[in-house]
Structures are given as C-alpha cells and as structure tokens.
C-alpha positions as CSV (number, residue, x, y, z in Angstrom):
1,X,0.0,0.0,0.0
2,X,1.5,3.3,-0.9
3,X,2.3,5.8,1.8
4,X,-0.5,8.4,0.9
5,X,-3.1,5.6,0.8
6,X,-1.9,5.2,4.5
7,X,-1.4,9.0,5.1
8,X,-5.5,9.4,3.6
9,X,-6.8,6.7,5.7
10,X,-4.7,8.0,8.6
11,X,-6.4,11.5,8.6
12,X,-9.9,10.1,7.7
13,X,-9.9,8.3,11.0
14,X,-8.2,10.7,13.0
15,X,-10.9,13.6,11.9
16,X,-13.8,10.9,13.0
17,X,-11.7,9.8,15.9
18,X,-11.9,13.7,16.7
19,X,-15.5,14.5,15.8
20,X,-16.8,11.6,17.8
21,X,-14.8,12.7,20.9
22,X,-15.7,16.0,20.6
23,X,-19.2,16.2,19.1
24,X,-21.1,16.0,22.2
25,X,-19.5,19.0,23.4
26,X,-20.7,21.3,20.5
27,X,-23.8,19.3,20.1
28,X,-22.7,17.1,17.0
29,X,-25.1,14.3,15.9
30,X,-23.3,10.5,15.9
31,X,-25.3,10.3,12.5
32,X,-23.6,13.5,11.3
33,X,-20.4,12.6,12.1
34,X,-20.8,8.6,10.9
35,X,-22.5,10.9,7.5
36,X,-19.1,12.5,7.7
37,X,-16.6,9.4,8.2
38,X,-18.4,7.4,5.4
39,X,-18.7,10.3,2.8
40,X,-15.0,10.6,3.7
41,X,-14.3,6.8,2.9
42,X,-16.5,7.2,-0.2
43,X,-14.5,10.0,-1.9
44,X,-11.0,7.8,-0.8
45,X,-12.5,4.6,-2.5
46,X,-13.3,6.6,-5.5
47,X,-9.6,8.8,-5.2
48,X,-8.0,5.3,-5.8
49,X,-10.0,3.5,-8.2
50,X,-10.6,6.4,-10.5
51,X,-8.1,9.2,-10.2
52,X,-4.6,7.0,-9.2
53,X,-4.7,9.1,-5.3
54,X,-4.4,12.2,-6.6
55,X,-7.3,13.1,-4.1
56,X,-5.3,12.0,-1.5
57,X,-1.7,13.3,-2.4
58,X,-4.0,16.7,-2.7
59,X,-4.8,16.5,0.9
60,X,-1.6,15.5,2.1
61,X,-0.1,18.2,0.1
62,X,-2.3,20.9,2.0
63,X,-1.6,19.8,5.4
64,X,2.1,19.7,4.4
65,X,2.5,22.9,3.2
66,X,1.5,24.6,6.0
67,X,4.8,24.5,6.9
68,X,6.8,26.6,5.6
69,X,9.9,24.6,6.2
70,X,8.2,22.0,4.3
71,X,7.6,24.7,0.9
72,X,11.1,25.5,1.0
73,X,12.0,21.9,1.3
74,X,10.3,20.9,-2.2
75,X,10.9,24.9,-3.6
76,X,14.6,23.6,-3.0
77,X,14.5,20.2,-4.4
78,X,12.5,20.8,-7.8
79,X,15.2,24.0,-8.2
80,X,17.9,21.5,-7.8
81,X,16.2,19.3,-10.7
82,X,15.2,22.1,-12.9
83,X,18.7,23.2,-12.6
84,X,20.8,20.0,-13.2
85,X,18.7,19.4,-16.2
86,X,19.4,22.9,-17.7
87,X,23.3,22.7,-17.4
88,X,23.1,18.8,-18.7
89,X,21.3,20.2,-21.5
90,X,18.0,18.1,-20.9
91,X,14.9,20.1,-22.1
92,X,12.5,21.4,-19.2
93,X,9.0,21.1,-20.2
94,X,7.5,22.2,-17.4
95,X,7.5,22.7,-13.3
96,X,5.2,22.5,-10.4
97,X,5.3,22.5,-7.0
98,X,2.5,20.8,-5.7
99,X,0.0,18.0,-6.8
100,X,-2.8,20.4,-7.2
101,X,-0.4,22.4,-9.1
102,X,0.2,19.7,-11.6
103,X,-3.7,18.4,-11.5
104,X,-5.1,21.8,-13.0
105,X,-2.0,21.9,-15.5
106,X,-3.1,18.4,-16.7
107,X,0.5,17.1,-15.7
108,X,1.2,13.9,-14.1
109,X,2.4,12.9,-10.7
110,X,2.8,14.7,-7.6
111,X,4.0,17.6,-9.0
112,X,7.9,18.2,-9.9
113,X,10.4,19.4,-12.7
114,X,8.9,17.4,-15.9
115,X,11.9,17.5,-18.7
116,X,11.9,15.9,-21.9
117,X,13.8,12.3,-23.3
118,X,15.2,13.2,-26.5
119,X,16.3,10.0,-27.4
120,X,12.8,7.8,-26.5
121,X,11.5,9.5,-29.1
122,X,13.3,6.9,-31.2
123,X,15.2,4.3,-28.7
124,X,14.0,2.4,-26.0
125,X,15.6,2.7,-22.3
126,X,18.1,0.3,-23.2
127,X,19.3,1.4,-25.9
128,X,20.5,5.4,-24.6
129,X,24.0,5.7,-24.8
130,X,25.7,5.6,-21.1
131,X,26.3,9.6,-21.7
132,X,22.5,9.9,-21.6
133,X,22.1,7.6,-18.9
134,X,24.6,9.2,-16.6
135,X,23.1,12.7,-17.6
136,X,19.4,11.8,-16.1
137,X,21.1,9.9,-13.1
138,X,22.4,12.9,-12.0
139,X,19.6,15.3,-12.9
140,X,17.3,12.5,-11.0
141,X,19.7,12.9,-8.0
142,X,20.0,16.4,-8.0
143,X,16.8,17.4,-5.6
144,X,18.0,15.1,-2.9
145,X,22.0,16.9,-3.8
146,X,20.0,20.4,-3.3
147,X,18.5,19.3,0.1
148,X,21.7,18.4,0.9
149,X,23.4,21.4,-0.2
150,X,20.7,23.3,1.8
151,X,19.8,22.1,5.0
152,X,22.6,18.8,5.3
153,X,20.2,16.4,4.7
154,X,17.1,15.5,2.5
155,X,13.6,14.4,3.1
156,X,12.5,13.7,0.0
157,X,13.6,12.1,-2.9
158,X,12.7,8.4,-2.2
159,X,11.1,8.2,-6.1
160,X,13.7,9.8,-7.5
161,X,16.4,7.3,-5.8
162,X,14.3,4.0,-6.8
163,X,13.7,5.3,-10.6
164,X,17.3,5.3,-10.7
165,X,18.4,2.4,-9.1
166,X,15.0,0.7,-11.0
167,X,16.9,2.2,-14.1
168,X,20.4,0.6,-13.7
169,X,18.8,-2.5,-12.7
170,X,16.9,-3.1,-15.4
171,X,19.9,-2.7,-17.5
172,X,21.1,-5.7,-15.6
173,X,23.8,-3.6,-13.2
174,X,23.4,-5.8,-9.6
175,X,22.2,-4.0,-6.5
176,X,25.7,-3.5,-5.6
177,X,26.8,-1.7,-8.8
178,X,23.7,0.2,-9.3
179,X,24.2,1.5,-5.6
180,X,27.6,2.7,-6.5
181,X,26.1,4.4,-9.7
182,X,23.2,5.9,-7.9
183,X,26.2,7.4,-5.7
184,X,28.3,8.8,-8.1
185,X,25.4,10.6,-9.6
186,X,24.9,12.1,-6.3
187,X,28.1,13.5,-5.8
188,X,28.6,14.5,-9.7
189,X,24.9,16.3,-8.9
190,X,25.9,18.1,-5.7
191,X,29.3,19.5,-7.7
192,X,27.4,20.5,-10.2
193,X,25.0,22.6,-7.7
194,X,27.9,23.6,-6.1
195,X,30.1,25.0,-9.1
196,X,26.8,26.9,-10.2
197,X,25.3,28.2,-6.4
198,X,24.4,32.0,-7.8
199,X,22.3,30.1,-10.6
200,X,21.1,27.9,-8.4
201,X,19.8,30.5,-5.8
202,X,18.7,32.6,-8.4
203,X,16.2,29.8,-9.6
204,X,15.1,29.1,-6.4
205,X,13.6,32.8,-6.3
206,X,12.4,33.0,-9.2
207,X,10.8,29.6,-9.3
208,X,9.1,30.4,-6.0
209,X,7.4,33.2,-8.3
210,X,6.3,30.7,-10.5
211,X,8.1,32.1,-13.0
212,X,7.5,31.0,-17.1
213,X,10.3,27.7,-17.8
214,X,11.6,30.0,-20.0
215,X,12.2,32.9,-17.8
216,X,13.8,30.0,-15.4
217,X,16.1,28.9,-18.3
218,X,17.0,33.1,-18.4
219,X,17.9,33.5,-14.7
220,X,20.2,30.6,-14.8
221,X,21.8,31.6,-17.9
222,X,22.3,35.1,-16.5
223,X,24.1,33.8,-13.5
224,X,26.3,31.4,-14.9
225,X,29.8,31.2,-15.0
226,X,30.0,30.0,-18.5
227,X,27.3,30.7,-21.4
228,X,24.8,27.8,-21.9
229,X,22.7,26.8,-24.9
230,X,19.4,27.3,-24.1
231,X,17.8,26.3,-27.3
232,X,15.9,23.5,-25.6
C-alpha cells in the first residue's frame, strides 16, 4: 500500500476519531459525524480507483504545506532538478510544485520538474548511450543533492532514488553496482550545484514566483559562470 493511501486513511480516522470525541460538546449528531466518516471513505474509495490518489496526495499536500519549512523543502528540491537538467542540456518542459499544481495543469504525478527524453523518441531505455544515462542519473539525483546542499540532509527524494536504481537494474547492473552508480550521480549532482550556487539561488527565487520555464532557463543563464545553450 502506498504511503499516501496510509497518510488518507490515517487522517480520515483521526478527523472521525476527533469529531466523535468532541461532538457531544458542541452538540454534534453521531449520525452526522458517521455521515461524515463514510462520505470521507467514499471519496477515498473513489480517489483510488478512479483518479490513481491524486485526491489524496491533494490532501496531504495541504496539510504539508503549511509549513513553511516543508515549501522551502520541495521549492529547494525541484530547483535542484530544474537546474541540473538545464546545465546537462536536458529540455524542461514544465514545473510544479504541488500536486494540485500539476492536477489543473493536466501534468502527471505529484507535482515536480517534468523535462523531456530526447532519445525515447526513437530508442527504448536500453538502448540510450551511457552519456544519456549518466546525464538523467544525475539530474534525478539532483533534488536530494540540493536538500543536501541546503539544509545537510534530504527528506524527500525516495522516487527519485528507486527510478534510478530501477533504471540501472533493469539494464542488468546488480544491486551492488547500481548502488555505486546511484552514488556517483549524487556526488557529480551536488558539484554541479555547487560549481553553479548563484544560478542555483537565483532559480530558487524566481521559481518560487512561478516564474515562465523560459524565464527560469533566463535567470540561470544570466548567472552562470560560463554561457549555456538554451535552445531547448
């Protein structure tokens, strides 16, 4: 069962573990609040048959961001993405920063830094060069290198290690050797970060305006060390 399933259910029985407790003080019907707790089950059944949890990753989002260590926490992460993709030359096609974000946009997922695969246009997986490979190793590893960067660790990034160690495994590496790839995409992520911090913090300003990709692609060319192509 995935973790927001159990986050969903978690809060649906907390709030009617609540409302039951404290309903007779403020005059609550039980048949209101059982109304409640099985309209709430209803629209969860429904959230994962029909629309994949996105209901739920909705309503976990919320209650997350009201922290606002948790907003700069993903703010941080997707710019770390958005910004290893641009200097690895790895078209940006679009960012969000939450799942409801991504829902109206019609984007996939949870939200995040969605960039392009040049060569799956034409080529299976399997069949990318290793130069491409590495290239989306790093850019995958590169919000968990900007949490690092950041704040010394990172509390996210558990999809974005098992795509890559799924990816590197399914190119028949063992566990061992895809472990040691996953890690040297870290570090060659974090140098990258590190060899372009203006750019970096930069991005994370102007992505926290929800600025335009393209302006994005502008800031970081602007505060780059070297000129980039940016005809993505």
């Amino acid at each position: 069962m995935r973790d927001t399933t159990l986050n969903t259910i978690a809060i649906v029985v907390f709030l009617t573990t609540m409302a039951s407790l404290l309903g007779p003080l403020v005059n609550l019907s039980p048949a209101w609040v059982a109304g409640c707790a099985a309209t709430g089950l209803g629209l969860f059944t429904l959230d994962q048959l029909n629309l994949q949890g996105r209901l739920g990753h909705i309503l976990t989002d919320a209650l997350a961001w009201l922290s606002p260590e948790h907003r700069q926490r993903v703010l941080h992460h997707e710019a770390g993405h958005f910004l290893a993709a641009v200097l690895l030359e790895i078209p940006v096609e679009a960012y969000t920063l939450t799942t409801w974000e991504a829902w109206k946009r019609g984007l996939p997922g949870q939200g995040g830094v969605v960039f392009g695969h040049p060569e799956a246009q034409t080529l299976p997986v399997p069949c990318w060069t290793p130069q491409t490979l590495d290239r989306y190793a790093q850019v995958w590893m590169a919000g968990i290198a900007a949490e690092h960067l950041i704040y010394g660790n990172a509390w996210g990034g558990d999809r974005d290690t098992q795509t890559v160690s799924q990816l590197w495994q399914g190119l028949g590496l063992s566990p061992q050797q895809a472990s040691m790839k996953q890690r040297w995409a870290a570090l060659q992520a974090k140098t990258l970060l590190e060899n372009h911090r203006a750019a970096y913090d930069a991005l994370v300003t102007t992505m926290e305006q929800r600025a335009s990709v393209a302006v994005c692609r502008q800031v970081i060319q602007q505060h780059s060390p070297e000129p980039l192509a940016l005809g993505q």
